[in-house]
C-alpha positions in Angstrom: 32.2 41.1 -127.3 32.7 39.1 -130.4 31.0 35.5 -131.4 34.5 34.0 -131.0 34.9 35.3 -127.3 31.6 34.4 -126.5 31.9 30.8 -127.4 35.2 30.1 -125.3 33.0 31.1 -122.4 29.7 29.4 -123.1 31.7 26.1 -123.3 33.4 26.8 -120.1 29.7 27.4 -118.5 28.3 24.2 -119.9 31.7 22.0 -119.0 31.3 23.2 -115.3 27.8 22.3 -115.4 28.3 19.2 -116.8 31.2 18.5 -113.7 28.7 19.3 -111.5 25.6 17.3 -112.3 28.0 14.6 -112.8 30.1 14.5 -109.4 26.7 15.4 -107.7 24.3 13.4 -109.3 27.4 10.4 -108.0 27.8 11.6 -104.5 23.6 11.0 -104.6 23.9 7.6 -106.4 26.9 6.7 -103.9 24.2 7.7 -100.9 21.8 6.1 -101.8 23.7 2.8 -102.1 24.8 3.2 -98.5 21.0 3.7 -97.2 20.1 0.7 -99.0 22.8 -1.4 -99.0 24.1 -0.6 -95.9 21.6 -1.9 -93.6 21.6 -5.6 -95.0 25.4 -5.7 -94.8 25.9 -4.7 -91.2 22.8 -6.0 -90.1 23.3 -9.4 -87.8 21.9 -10.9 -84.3 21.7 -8.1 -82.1 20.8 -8.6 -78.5 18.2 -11.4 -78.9 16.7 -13.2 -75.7 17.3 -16.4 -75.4 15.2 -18.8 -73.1 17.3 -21.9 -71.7 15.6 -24.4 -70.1 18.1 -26.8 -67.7 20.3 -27.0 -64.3 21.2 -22.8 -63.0 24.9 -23.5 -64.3 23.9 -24.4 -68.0 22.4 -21.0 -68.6 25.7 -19.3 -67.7 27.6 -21.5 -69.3 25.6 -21.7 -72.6 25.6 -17.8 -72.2 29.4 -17.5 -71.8 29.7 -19.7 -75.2 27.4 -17.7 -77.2 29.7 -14.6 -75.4 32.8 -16.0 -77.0 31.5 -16.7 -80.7 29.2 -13.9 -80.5 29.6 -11.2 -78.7 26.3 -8.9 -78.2 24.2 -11.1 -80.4 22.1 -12.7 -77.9 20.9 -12.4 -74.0 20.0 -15.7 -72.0 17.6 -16.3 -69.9 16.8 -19.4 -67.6 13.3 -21.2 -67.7 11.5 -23.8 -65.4 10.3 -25.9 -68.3 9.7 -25.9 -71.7 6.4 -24.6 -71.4 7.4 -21.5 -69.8 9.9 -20.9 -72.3 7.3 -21.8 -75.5 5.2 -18.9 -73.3 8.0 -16.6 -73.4 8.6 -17.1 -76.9 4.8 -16.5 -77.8 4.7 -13.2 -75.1 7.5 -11.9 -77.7 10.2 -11.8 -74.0 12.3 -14.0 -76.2 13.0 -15.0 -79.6 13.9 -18.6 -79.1 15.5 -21.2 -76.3 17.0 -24.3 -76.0 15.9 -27.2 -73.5 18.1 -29.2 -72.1 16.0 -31.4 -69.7 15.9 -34.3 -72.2 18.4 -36.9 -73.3 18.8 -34.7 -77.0 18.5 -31.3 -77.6 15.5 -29.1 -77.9 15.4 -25.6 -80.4 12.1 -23.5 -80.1 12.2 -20.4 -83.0 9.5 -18.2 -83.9 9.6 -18.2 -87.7 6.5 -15.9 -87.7 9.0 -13.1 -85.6 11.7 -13.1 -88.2 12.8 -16.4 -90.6 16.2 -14.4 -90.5 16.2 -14.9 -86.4 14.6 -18.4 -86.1 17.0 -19.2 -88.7 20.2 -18.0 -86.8 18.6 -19.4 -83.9 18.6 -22.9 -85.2 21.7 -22.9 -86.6 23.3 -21.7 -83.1 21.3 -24.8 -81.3 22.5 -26.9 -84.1 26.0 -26.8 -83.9 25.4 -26.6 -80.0 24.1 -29.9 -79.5 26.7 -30.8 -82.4 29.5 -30.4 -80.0 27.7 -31.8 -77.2 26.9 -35.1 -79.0 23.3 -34.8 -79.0 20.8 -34.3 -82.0 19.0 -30.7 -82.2 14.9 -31.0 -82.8 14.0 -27.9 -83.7 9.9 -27.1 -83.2 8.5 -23.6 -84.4 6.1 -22.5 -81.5 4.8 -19.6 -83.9 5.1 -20.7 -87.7 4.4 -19.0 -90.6 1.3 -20.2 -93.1 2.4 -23.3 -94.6 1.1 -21.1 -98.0 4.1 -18.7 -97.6 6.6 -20.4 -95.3 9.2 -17.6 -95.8 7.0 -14.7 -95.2 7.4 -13.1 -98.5 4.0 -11.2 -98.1 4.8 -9.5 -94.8 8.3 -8.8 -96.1 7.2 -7.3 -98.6 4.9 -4.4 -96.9 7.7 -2.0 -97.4 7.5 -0.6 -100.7 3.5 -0.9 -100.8 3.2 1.6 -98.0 5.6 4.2 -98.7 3.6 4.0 -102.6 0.2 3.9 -100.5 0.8 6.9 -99.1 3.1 8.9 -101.5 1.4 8.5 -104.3 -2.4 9.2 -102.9 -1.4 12.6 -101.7 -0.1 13.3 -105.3 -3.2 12.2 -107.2 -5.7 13.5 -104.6 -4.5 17.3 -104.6 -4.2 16.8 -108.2 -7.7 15.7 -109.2 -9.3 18.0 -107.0 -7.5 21.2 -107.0 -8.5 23.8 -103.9 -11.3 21.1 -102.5 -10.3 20.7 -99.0 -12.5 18.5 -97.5 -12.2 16.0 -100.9 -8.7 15.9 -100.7 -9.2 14.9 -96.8 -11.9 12.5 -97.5 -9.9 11.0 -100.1 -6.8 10.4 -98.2 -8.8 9.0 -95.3 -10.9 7.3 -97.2 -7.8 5.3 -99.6 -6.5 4.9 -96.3 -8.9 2.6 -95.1 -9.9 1.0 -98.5 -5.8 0.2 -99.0 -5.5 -1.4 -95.8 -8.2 -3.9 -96.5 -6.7 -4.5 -99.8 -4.0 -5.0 -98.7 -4.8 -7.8 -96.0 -7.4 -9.1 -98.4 -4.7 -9.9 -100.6 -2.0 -11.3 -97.9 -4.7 -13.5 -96.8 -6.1 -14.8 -99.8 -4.5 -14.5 -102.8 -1.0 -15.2 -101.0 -1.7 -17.1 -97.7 0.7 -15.3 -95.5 -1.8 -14.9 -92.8 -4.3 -17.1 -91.6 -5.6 -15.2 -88.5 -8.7 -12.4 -88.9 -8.7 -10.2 -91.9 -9.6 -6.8 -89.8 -7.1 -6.2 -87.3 -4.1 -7.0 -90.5 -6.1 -4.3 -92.9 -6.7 -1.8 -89.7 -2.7 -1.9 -89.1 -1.9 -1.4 -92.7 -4.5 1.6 -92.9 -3.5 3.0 -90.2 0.3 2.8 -91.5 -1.4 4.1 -95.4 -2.8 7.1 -92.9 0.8 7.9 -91.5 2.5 8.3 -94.3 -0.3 10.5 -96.5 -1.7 12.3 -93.9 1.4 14.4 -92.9 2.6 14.2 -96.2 -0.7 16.0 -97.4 -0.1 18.1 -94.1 3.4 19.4 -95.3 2.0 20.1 -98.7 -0.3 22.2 -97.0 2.0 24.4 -94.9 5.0 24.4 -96.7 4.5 23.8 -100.2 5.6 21.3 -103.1 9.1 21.6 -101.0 7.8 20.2 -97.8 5.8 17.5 -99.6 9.3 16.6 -101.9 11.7 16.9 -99.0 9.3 14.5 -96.5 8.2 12.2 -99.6 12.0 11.7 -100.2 13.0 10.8 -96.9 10.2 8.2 -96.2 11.2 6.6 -99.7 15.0 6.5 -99.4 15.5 6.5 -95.5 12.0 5.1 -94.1 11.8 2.7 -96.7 15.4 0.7 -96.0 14.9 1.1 -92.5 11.9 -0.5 -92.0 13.8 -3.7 -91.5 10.1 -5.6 -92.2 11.6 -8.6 -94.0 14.0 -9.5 -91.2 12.6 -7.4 -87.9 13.8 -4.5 -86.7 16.2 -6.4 -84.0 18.1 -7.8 -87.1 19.5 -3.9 -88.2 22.3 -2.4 -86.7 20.6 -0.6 -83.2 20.6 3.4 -85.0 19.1 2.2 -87.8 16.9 0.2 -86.3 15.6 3.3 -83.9 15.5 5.7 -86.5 13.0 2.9 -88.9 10.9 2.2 -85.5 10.1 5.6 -85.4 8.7 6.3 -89.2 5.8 4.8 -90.6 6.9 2.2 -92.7 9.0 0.2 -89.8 6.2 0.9 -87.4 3.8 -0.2 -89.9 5.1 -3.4 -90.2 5.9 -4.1 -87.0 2.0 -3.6 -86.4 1.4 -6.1 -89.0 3.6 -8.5 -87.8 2.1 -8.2 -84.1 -1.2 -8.2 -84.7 -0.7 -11.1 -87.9 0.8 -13.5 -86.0 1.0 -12.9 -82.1 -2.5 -11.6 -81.0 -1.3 -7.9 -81.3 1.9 -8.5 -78.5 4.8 -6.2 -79.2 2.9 -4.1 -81.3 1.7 -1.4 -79.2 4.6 0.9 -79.9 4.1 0.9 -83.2 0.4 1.2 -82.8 1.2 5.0 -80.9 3.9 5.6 -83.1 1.8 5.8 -86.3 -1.0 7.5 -84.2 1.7 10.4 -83.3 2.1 10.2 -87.1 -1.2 10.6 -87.9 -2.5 12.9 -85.3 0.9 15.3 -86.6 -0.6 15.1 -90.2 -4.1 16.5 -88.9 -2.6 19.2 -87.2 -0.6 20.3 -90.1 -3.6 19.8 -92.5 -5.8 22.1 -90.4 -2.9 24.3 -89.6 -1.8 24.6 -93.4 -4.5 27.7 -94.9 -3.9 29.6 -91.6 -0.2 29.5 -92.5 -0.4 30.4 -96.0 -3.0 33.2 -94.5 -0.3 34.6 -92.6 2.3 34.5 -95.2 0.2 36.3 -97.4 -0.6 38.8 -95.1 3.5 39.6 -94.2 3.9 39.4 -97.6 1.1 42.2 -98.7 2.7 44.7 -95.9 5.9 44.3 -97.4 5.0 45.2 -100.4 2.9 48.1 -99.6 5.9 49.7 -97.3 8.3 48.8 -100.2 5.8 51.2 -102.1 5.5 53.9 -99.5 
């Protein structure tokens, strides 16, 4: 074969590979824009209690109005008094209410839950008592921190975890190639030290919590412990593939999923379940529960990342038996290959 044939065909070679990276590396770019884009765009209110506090007719009624200009964002219930409802707002039953037993309008929101909810929430009593002639007072029964009145910190948890427990498994196995019980002592170890970093610097540095440091850096080191623990686990048993394929899906499906910032009841309901039931969304709806509600609606997420850790255990003690047996299938293949 001559130089001149030759180059005809090497060209051909590289211009297919270079159609290929290109319409694959787009099909990636164009996925990944749907997993994080997605979420926000066809998130909304999605089947949020709503405590009503007046005469037996009002709740249908108010519920047959929110029906028409809403339909599946929110489920009423009727309450005795205000009290209850503030109760059933704090016991996490609902995410807001309306009273109206006085002359003008009552809004109770839980900003602490989700500024995305209590913010829909006031708008909808708003406009409510708008059309009814009557002024809407809106009172917060569970605020955020006056230091971070938006909840950037908590909204922010995301990213931090899904690094907190990529990136320790990395460094870990790195530094201290073949030493087991380091590598485990490390990961356990940043585990704990991250979570009360973490919390340290919500509380502190940022004010987005005001409640006790412990239970906050507990919750995040338990969701740290989640995410490196199986991830360490898969390493273990399956290789630098297992690791990469898990590591991938925690940072480009676990990670938009969460739904931290706004709650999970803010996604679309798939979503929604599928970030409930990794780390990251469970993680922060620990934090949140325990943060800012005494721990209520949090237990989920509490067993959850225990399944998630417990799971990462099992694979980290499974992992040298596994690689035992491979080598052993593998070594009487090769000696009947011989024979």
């Amino acid at each position: 074969m001559t130089t001149q044939t030759r180059e005809p065909s090497s060209h051909r070679k590289h211009a297919a590979i270079w159609a290929g990276l290109t319409v694959g590396l787009s099909v990636i770019l164009l996925a990944l824009l749907m997993l994080f884009i997605s979420p926000s765009l066809l998130s909304g209110p999605r089947d949020l209690g709503l405590g009503v506090v007046g005469a037996e007719h009002q709740a249908e009624s108010i519920a047959e109005t929110l029906e028409e200009q809403s339909p599946g964002a929110f489920v009423v219930q009727p309450y005795d008094s205000a009290a209850d409802l503030q109760q059933g707002i704090r016991d996490r039953d609902i995410v807001g209410g309306f009273d109206f037993s006085a002359p003008d309008m009552t809004v109770y929101v839980a900003s602490a839950g989700s500024t995305a909810v209590s913010g829909t929430v006031s708008n909808v009593g708003a406009t409510m008592a708008g059309s009814m002639g009557q002024t809407a007072e809106i009172v917060d029964v569970v605020p955020l921190p006056s230091a971070d009145p938006t909840g950037v910190g908590i909204g922010g948890l995301a990213f931090p975890l899904v690094f907190g427990g990529i990136v320790p498994a990395v460094a870990f196995r790195s530094m201290l190639s073949g030493k087991r019980w380091w590598i485990f002592a490390g990961l356990t170890g940043f585990s704990v030290a991250g979570g009360f970093v973490v919390a340290a610097v919500l509380k502190y540095l940022f004010g987005s919590i005001e409640g006790p440091l412990v239970p906050v850096a507990a919750s995040v080191a338990l969701g740290i412990a989640a995410l490196a623990l199986p991830l360490a686990g898969l390493n273990e048993c399956f290789g630098t593939k297992g690791f990469t394929i898990a590591a991938m899906s925690m940072m480009f499906v676990g990670n938009p999923f969460a739904g931290i910032a706004t709650s999970a009841q803010w996604l679309p309901a798939g979503v929604a379940m599928i970030g409930q039931l990794l780390p990251p969304g469970a993680a922060g709806t620990l934090v949140r529960a325990v943060a800012y509600f005494d721990g209520v609606g949090g237990a989920g997420a509490a067993v959850t990342l225990g399944v998630w850790v417990l799971v990462g255990i099992v694979l980290w003690f499974a992992g040298p038996k596994l690689r035992n047996a491979k080598a052993g299938k593998a070594g009487k293949e090769s000696t009947l290959q011989q024979v």
